[in-house]
KOLVOTOR-66415 format. One record per residue: residue number from 1; x, y, z of N, C-alpha, C in turn. Coordinates in steps of 0.02 Angstrom, whole numbers, plus 50000, padded with zeros to 5 digits. Example, Ala and Ser with C-alpha at 12.3 -4.5 7.8 and 13.67 -1.06 7.14 Angstrom:
2
(pami 1,(50660,49716,50390),(50615,49775,50390),(50660,49835,50390)),
(pami 2,(50642,49888,50354),(50684,49947,50357),(50645,50002,50394)),
end
This chain:
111
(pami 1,(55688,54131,55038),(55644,54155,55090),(55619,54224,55069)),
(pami 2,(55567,54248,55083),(55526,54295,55069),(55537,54362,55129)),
(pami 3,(55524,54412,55095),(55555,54473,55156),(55503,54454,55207)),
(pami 4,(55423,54441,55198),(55403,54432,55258),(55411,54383,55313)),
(pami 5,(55439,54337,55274),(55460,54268,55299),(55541,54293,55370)),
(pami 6,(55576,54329,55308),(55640,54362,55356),(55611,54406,55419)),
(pami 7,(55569,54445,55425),(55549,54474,55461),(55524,54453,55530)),
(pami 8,(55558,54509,55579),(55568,54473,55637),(55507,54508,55695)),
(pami 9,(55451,54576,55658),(55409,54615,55688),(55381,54616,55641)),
(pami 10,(55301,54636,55692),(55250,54611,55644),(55243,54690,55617)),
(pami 11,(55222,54713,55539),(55216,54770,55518),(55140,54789,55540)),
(pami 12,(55147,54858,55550),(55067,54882,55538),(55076,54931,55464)),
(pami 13,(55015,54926,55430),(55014,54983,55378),(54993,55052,55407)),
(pami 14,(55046,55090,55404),(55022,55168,55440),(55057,55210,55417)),
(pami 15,(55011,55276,55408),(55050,55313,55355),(55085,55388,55416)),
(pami 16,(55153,55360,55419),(55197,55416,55478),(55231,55461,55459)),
(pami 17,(55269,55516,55480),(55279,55577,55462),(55364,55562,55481)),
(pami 18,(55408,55569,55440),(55471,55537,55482),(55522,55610,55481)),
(pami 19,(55567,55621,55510),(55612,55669,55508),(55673,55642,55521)),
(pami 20,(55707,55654,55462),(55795,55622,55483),(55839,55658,55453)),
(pami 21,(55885,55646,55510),(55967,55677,55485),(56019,55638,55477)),
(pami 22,(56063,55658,55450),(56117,55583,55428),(56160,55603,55501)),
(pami 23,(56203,55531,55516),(56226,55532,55576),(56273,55583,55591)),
(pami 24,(56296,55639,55562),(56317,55712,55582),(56292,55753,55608)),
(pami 25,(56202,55748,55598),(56164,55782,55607),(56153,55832,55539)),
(pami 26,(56163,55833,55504),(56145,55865,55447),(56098,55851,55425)),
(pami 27,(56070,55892,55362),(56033,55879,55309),(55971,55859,55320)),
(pami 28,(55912,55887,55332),(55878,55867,55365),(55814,55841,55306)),
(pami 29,(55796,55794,55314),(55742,55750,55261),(55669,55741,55296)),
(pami 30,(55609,55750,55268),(55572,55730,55306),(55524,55691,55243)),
(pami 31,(55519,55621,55273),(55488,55580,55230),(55421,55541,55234)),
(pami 32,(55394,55498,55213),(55310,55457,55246),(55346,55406,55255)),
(pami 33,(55334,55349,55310),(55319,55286,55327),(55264,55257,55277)),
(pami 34,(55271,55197,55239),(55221,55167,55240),(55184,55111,55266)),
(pami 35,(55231,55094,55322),(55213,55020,55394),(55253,55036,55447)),
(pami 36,(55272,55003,55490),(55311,55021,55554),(55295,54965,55577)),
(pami 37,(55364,54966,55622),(55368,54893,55664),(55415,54920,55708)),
(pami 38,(55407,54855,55774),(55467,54878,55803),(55543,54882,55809)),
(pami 39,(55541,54860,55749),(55602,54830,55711),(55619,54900,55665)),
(pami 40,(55585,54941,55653),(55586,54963,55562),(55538,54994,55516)),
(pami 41,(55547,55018,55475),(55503,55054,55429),(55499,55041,55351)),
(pami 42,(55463,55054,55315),(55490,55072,55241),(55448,55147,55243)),
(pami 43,(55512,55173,55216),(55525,55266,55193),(55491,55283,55115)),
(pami 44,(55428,55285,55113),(55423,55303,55038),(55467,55365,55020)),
(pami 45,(55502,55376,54962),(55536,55427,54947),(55565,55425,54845)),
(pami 46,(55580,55465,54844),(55620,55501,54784),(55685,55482,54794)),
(pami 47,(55724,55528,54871),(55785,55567,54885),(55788,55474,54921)),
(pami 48,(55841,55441,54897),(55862,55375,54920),(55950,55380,54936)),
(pami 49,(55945,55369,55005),(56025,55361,55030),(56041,55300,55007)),
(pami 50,(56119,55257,55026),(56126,55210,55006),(56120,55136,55089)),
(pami 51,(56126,55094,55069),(56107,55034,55107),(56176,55056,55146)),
(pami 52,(56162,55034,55212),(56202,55052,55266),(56224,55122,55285)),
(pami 53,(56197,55181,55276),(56198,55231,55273),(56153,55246,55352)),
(pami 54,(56182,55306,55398),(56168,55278,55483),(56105,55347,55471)),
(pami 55,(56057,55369,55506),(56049,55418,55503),(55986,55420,55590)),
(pami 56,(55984,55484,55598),(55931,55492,55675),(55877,55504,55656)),
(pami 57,(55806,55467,55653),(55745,55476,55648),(55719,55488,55708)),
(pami 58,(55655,55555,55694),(55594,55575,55728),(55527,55544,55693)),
(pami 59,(55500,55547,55749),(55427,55518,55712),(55364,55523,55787)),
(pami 60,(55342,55524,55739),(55246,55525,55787),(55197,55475,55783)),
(pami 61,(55184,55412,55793),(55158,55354,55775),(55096,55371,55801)),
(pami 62,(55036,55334,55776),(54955,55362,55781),(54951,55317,55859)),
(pami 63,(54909,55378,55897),(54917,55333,55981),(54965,55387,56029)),
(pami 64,(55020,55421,56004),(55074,55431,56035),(55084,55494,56051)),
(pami 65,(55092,55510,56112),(55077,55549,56144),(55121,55638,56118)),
(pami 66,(55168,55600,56110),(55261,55673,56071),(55290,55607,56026)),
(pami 67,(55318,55638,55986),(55375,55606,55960),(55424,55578,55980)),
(pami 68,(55446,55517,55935),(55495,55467,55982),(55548,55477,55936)),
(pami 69,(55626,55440,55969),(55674,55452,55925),(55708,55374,55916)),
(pami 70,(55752,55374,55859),(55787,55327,55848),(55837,55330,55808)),
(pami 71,(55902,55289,55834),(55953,55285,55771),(55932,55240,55732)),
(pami 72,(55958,55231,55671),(55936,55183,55612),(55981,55199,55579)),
(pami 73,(55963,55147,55528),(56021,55127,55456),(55994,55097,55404)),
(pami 74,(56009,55114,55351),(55940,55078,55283),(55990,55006,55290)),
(pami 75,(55923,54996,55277),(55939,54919,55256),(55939,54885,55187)),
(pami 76,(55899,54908,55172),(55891,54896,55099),(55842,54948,55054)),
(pami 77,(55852,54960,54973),(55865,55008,54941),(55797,54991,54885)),
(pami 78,(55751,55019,54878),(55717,55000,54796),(55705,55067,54754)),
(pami 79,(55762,55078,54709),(55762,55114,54665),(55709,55116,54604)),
(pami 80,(55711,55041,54573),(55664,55058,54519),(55608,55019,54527)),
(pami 81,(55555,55030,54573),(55512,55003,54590),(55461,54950,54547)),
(pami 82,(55433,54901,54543),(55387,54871,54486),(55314,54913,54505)),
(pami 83,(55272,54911,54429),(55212,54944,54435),(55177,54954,54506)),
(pami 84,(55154,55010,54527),(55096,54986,54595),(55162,55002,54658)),
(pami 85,(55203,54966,54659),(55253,54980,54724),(55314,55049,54723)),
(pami 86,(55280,55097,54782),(55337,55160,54781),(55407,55140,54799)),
(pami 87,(55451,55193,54752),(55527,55206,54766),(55523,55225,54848)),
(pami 88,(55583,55190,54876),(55590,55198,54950),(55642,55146,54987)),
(pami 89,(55649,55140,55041),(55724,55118,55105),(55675,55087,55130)),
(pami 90,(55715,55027,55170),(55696,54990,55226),(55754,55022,55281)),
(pami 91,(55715,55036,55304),(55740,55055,55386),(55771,55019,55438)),
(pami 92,(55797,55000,55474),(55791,54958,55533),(55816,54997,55582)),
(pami 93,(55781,55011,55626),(55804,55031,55703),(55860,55009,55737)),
(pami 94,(55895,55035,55745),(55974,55013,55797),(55961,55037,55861)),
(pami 95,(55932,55096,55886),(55952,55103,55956),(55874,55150,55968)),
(pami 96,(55849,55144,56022),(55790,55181,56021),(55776,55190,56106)),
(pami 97,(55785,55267,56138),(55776,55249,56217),(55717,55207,56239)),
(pami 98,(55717,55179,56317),(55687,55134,56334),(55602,55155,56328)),
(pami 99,(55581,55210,56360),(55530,55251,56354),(55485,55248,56284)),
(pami 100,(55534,55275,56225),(55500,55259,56164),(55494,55206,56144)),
(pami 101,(55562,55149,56144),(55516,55081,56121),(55451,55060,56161)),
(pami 102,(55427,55076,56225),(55381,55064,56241),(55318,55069,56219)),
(pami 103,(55330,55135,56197),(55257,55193,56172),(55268,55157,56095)),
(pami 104,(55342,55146,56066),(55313,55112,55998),(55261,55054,56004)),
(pami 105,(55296,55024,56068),(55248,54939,56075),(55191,54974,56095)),
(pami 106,(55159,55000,56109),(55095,55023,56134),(55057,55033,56080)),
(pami 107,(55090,55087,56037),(55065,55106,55991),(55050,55072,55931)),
(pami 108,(55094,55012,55921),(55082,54950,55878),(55049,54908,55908)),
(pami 109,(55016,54905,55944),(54973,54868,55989),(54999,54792,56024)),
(pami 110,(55070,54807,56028),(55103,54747,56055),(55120,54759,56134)),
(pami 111,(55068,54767,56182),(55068,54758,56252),(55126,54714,56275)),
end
């Protein structure tokens, strides 16, 4: 099966501004989105945590009024990317207050 096939939200391509700390609150990273869902992200990046690694994301999705928050956890890891595709994490959202998943669904245009 194919990751889009696994996929359980529909992606938009959008380029987002992310801010995260690992679940201590430390260390603070700020990275690009290159899609979003309500499910999840992929993190273009360099600085790559490892798969299952918990951390608290901020972000500002185009539409949205302040920044929303979420816990998350990579999901999966691409270190050595093939030609054309950036180094970067799959994301997946674990916990997100009720308020912001809303404004995410809004903002992904899922009424």
């Amino acid at each position: 099966m194919s990751g889009a096939e696994q996929r359980r939200h529909v992606r938009r391509a959008v380029s987002v501004e992310f801010r995260g700390k690992d679940a201590g609150g430390e260390g603070e990273l700020t990275l690009v989105g290159a899609d979003l869902s309500a499910g999840g992200t992929f993190l273009r990046s360099d600085v790559l945590l490892e798969p299952g690694e918990t951390l608290a994301l901020e972000f500002h999705p185009p539409g949205a009024t302040g920044p929303l928050s979420a816990q998350a956890r990579v999901a999966w890891v691409r270190r050595f990317p093939d030609a054309g595709a950036p180094a970067g994490m799959g994301i997946e959202f674990l916990a997100m207050p009720e308020a912001d998943r809303r404004l995410l669904d809004r903002a992904l245009g899922a009424d």
